[in-house]
C-alpha positions in Angstrom: 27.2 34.8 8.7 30.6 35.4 10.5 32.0 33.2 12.8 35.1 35.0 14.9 37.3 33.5 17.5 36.8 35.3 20.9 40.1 35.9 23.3 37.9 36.1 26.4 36.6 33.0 25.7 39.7 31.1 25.8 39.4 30.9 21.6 35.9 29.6 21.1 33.7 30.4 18.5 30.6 32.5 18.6 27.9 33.4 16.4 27.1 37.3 15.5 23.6 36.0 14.3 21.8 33.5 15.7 19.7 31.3 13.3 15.9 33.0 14.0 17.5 36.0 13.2 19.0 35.2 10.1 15.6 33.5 9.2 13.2 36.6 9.9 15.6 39.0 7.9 15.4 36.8 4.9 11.7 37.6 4.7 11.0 33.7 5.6 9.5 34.3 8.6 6.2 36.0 6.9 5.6 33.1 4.9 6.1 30.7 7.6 3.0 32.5 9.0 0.9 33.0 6.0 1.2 29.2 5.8 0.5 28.6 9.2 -2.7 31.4 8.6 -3.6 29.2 5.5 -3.3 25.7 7.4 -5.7 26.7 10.3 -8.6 27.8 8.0 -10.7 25.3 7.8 -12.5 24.7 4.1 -15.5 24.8 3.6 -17.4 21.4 2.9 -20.4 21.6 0.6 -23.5 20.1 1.6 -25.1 18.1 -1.0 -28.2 19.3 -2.3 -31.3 16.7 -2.0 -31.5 17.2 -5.8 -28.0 15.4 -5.8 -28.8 13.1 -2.9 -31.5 11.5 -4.8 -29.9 11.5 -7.9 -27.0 9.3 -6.5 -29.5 7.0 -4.8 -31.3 6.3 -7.8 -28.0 5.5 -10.1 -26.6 3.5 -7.1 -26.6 -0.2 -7.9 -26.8 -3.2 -5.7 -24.2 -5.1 -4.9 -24.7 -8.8 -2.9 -21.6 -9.8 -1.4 -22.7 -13.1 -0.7 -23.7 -13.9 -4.0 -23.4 -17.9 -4.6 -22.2 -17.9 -8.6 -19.7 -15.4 -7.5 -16.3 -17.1 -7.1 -14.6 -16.6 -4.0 -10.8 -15.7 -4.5 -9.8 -16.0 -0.8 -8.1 -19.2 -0.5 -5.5 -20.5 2.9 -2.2 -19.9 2.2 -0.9 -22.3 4.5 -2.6 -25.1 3.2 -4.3 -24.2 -0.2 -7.3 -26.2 -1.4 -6.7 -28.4 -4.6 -9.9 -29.6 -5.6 -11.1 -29.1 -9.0 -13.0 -26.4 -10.3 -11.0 -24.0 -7.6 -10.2 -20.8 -8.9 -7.4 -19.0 -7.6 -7.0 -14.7 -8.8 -4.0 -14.9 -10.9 -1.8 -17.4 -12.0 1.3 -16.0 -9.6 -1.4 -17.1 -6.9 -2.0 -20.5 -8.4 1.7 -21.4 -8.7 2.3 -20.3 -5.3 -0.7 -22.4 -3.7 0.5 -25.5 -5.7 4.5 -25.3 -4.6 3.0 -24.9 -1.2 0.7 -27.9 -1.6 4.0 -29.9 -1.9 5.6 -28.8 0.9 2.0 -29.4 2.4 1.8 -33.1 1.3 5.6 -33.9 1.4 6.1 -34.5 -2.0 8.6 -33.5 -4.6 6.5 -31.4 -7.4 8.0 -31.5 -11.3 6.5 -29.0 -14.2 5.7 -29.2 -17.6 4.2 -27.7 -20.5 4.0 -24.3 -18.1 3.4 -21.0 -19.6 1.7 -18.0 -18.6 -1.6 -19.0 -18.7 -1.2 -23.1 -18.1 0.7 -24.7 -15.2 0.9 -28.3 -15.3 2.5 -30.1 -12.1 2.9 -33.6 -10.9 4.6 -35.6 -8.2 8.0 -36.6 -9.0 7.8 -40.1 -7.0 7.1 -43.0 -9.1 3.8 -44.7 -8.2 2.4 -41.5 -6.9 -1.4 -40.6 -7.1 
């Protein structure tokens, strides 16, 4: 593409080709359409054969969502439940809940003996419970 200065136009610039032109006689134009012909096809969804239906209903199990001996790993962020025999989903989650059961409480939490899989904590005040 050539740009030249034109005289009558007080030395501006002007374009020989304009974009679209250059576009469609690089051959891009076509496939712009092809994909454009491609994207408006709809595809065909296949129906499920009653065959398949009732295989899928027989292998399908049952799930109770409100099973009682399932733990529940929702737990309030904002102020976190301590009681024993809580369980929290990961350890991340459990650390977390107990720095924010300080904050919660108004006391000043210490560590020990913490790893990945144990987290001991205690209030730092003397004569705390």
């Amino acid at each position: 593409m050539t740009i030249l200065p034109d005289p009558e136009q007080d030395g501006e610039a002007f374009v020989i080709a304009n974009e679209d032109e250059v576009y469609e006689a690089m051959g891009f134009k076509e496939v712009g359409e092809i994909a454009d012909e491609v994207a408006r096809e709809e595809a065909a969804i296949p129906g499920i054969s009653a065959e398949l239906a009732e295989d899928m209903s027989e292998a399908g199990v049952h799930v109770d969502d409100n099973e009682a001996t399932e733990p529940i790993m929702d737990w309030d962020r904002d102020n976190p439940d301590m009681a024993v025999d809580t369980i929290y989903p990961s350890m991340v989650d459990f650390r977390l809940a107990v720095r924010q059961h300080a904050i919660v409480e108004e006391f000043e939490l210490g560590t020990e003996k913490s790893d990945k899989t144990r987290y001991m904590g205690y209030c730092k005040a003397s004569g705390c419970p």
